[in-house]
N, C-alpha and C positions, 0 to 999 in steps of 0.2 A: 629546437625541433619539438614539437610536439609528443607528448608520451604513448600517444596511438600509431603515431605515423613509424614509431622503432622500431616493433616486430616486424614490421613491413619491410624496412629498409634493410633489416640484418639478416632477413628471411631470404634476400636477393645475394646475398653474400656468400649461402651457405653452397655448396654440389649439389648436382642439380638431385644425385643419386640419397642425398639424407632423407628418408624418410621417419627419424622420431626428431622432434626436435624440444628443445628443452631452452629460451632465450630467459634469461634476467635481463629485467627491465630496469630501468633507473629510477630512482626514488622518484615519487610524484612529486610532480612541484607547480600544480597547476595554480596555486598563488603564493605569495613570497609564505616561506612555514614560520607560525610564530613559535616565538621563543619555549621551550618545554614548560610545562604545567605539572606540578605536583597535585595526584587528584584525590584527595577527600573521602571518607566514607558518606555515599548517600546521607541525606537527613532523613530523619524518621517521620512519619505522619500521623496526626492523629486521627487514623480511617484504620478499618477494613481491610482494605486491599488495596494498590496501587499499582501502577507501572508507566517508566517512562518509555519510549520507545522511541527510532526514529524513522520519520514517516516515508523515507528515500532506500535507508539500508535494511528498515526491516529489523534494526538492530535493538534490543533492548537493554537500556542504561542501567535503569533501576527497577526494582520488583519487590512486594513484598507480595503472597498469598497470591499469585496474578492470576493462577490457573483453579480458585476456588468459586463454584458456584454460586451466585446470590442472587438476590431479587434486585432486578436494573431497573424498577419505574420507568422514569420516561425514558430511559436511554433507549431503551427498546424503541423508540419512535426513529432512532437510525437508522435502522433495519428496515423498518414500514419506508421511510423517505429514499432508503438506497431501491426497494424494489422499485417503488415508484418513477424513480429517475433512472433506473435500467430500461424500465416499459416507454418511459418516450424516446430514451436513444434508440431504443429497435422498433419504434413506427409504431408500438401496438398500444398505446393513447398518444394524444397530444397536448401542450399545455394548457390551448385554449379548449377542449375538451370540455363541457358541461356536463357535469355529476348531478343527480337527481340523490336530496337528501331523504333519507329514509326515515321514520319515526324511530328506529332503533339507537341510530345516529345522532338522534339529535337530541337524545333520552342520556345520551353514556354522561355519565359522571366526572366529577374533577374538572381535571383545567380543559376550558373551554375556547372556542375560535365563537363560538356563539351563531354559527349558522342555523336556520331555522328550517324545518320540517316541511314538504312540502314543493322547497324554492328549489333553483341549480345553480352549481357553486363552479367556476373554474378549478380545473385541476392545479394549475400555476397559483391559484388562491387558497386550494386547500392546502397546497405542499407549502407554502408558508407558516399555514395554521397550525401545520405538524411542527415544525422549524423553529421559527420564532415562538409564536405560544404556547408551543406545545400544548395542542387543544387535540382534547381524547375524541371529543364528536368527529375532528377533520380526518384523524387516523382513520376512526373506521368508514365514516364514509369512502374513501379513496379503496378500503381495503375491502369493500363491497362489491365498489365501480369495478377495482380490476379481477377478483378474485369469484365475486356472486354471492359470496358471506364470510366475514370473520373468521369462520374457523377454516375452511378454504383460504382464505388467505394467509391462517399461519401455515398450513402447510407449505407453503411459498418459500415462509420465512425460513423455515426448517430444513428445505432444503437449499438456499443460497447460502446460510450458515455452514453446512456440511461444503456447499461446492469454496464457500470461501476457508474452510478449515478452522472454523469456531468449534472447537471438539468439546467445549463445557458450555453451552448454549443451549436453552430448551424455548422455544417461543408457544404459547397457547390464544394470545390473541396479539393486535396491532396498538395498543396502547403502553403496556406495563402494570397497568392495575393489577393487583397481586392476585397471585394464583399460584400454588404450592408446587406447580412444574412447568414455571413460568422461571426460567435463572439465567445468569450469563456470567462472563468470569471477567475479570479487567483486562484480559489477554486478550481476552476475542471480541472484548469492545475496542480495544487497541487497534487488531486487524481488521474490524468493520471501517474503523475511523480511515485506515488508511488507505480504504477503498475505497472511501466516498470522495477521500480529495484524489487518489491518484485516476478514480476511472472516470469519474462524474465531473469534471473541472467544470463544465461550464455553470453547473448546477452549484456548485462550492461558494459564491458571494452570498449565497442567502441566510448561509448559517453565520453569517459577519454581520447582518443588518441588525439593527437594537429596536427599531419599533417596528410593530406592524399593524395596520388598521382595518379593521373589517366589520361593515354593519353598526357604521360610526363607533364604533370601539378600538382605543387605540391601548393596546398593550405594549410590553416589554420585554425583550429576550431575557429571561431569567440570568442569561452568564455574565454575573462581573466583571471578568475579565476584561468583557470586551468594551470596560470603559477604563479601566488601569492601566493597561497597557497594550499599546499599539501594535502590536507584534502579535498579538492572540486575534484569529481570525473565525474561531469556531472552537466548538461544537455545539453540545447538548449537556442542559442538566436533567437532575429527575431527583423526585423523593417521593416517598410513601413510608409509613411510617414504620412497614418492615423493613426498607431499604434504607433508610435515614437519607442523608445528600448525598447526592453523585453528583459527578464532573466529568466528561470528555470535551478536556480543551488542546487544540493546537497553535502552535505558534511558528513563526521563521522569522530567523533575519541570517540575513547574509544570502548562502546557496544550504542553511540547515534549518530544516525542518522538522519539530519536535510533536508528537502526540502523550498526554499525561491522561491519565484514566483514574481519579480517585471515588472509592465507592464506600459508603456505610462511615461518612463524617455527621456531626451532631448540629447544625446549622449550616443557612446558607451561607454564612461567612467562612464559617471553617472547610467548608469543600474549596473557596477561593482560595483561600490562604495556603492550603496545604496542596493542592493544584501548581501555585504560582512558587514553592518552595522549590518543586523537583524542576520545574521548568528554568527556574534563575540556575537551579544545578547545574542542569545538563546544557544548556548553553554556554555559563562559566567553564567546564571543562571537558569539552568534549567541542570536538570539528567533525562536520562529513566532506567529504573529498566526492569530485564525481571523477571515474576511473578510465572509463569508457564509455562511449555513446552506441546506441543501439545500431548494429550496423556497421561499426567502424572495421576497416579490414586489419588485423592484426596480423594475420601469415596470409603467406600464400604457396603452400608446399606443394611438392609434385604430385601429379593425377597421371594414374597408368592407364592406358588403356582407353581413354577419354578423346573427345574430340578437339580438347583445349590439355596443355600439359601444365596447368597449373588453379589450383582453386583458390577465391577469395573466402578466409577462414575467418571471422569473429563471434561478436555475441548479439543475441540475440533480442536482448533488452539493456536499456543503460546500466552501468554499474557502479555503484555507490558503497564507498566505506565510512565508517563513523567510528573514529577512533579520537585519545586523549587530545587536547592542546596540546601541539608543538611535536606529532609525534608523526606526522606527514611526512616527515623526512626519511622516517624506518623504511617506509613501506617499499617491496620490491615483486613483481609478479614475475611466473612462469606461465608457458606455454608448455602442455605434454599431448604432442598430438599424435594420435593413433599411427602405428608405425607403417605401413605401409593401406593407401589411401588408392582404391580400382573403383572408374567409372561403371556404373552409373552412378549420379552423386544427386541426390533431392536436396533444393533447400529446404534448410532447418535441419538436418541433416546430422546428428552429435559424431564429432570426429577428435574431441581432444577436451580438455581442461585449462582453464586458465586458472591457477591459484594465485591469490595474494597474501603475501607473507608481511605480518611485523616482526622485525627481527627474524627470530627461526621459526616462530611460529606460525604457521596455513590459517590465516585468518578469516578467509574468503574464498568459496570456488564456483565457477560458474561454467556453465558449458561453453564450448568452442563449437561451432556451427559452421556447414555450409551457408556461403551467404548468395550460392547462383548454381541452378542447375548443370549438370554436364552430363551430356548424353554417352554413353559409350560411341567411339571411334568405330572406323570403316575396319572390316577384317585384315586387310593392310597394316592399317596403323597399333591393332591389339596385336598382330603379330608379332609387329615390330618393337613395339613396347615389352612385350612380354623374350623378345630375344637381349635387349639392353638390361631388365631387371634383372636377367638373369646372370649375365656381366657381372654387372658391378656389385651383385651379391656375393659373387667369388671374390671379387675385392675387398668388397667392406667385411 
């Protein structure tokens, strides 16, 4: 049986009159559990700051300094590429969109896509230029098209950072080029990262590609990685020489999904190396388990007063845990849902907790949701409802 389909099953088991309920789940065992792992202290890096994170739980493995401000060079070019690919999922550009290059644009400094002054460039061609060559002219042109000027568009930035909860992030322009309130933390390049792959999928192969050619100029995705090993699909490097080397790189195999963030290394090789350390980490010892699927009906407790006497109760996004090797077998959830449950009922609707425990510990909690609207019952029926609650309240 499946480990969704049991609160369901056991939930039909229980009187019709329980309204708290509280089920233990059975360990997950959504693939055979390997053998336990003894896990290691982190390895140390030679950077700044780091952090490993995982891109499904949310979870963070390892951390040094993650939530200290610094100078992110290009990485900041996430941020410009994530607005960008928000504005054509909501219609308001499109990829094939022609940008009119500005002379400011085509003036900026450093690494370049080499558009020229004057021409129009596809927006699908500039978000590349951002991407693979990280080319400062394609930033700001894009951040012109959608914003009217650079500094209007970090405002953008400044606030999708606050709506995504980048609380040490300060953005001044769409590039990185240094500017003393111009920072970001490895924590809140972590959470960008795992924005771009969880909201943007379709847009997410781009930061995989290793060349790009524009205006007969064929460059190279600055990230190593993405020729060592097969399994790293993205991100973004950057340096300036307040920032030294950065690295946001991702990687998966299996159903896990890892984000590594290392900033203020001494060459490009050393942001690889010490990138690809935490990532062989956290893959050697650690698994994500998915728990639940978004949607899935967990309970289905009694509805008083309702025009249906019972609600489909789950979550409201998938759920995912990232815990040691071999230790999938600990895990046990509860359901505590709100004890007595009167129509009208809105989906989405918080009516309970699901926690997941290892061992005794709450390792995990996520809300329990209506998952279907219920109108309040005919005056008859909340009568009637309201004469049986009252019953079996003297009973129970």
């Amino acid at each position: 049986m499946r480990l969704s389909a049991l609160p369901r099953t056991l939930g039909r088991l229980l009187p019709a009159t329980l309204t708290v309920c509280a089920l233990l789940i059975a360990p997950v065992q959504a693939q055979q559990a390997l053998p336990e792992t003894m896990v290691p202290s982190p390895p140390s890096l030679a950077a700044s700051s780091w952090i490993l994170m995982d891109a499904n739980s949310g979870e963070i493995l390892v951390e040094h300094e993650a939530d200290k401000s610094l100078p992110p060079a290009s990485l900041t070019k996430m941020m410009t590429a994530y607005i960008v690919e928000r504005e054509i999922a909501d219609n308001r550009i499109a990829p094939d969109d022609q940008v009119s290059i500005s002379e400011n644009a085509w003036r900026t400094g450093g690494s370049r896509m080499f558009i020229k002054e004057g021409t129009q460039v596809g927006v699908e061609d500039l978000l590349k230029g951002v991407v693979i060559q990280s080319g400062n002219d394609a930033s700001v042109a894009l951040a012109e098209h959608i914003a009217g000027s650079e500094s209007a568009f970090a405002d953008l930035m400044n606030q999708q950072a606050q709506r995504l909860g980048m609380s040490n992030s300060h953005f001044v322009n769409a590039t990185g080029l240094p500017h003393e309130n111009h920072y970001a933390s490895a924590k809140d390049l972590g959470i960008l990262a795992k924005h771009i792959i969880k909201d943007y999928p379709d847009h997410y192969d781009t930061y995989s590609e290793k060349y790009f050619t524009y205006n007969g100029i064929r460059q190279p995705n600055r990230n190593r990685l993405l020729w060592r090993d097969p399994s790293v699909d993205g991100l973004k490097t950057g340096h300036t020489e307040a920032a030294g080397y950065c690295l946001v790189a991702s990687a998966k195999k299996d159903d896990t999904r890892l984000i590594a963030v290392v900033m203020g290394t001494n060459s490009d090789e050393a942001r690889a190396q010490e990138a690809q350390k935490i990532l062989s980490y956290g893959f050697r010892f650690f698994e994500t388990a998915k728990l639940y699927d978004s949607g899935a009906v967990l309970n289905e407790p009694r509805v008083w007063g309702g025009e249906k006497n019972t609600l489909r109760l789950g979550v409201g996004e998938d759920v995912y845990l990232t815990v040691p090797q071999g230790k999938r077998k600990d895990m046990t959830a509860k359901l505590d849902i709100q004890e007595t449950i009167k129509a009208p009922i809105e989906a989405g609707q918080r009516l309970g907790t699901l926690k997941v425990q290892l061992g005794d510990e709450v390792v995990k909690e996520q809300p329990l949701i209506a998952l279907e609207n219920i109108p309040e019952g005919g005056i008859f029926k909340r009568l009637w409802d309201n004469i049986v609650m009252f019953v079996t309240g003297l009973f129970n």
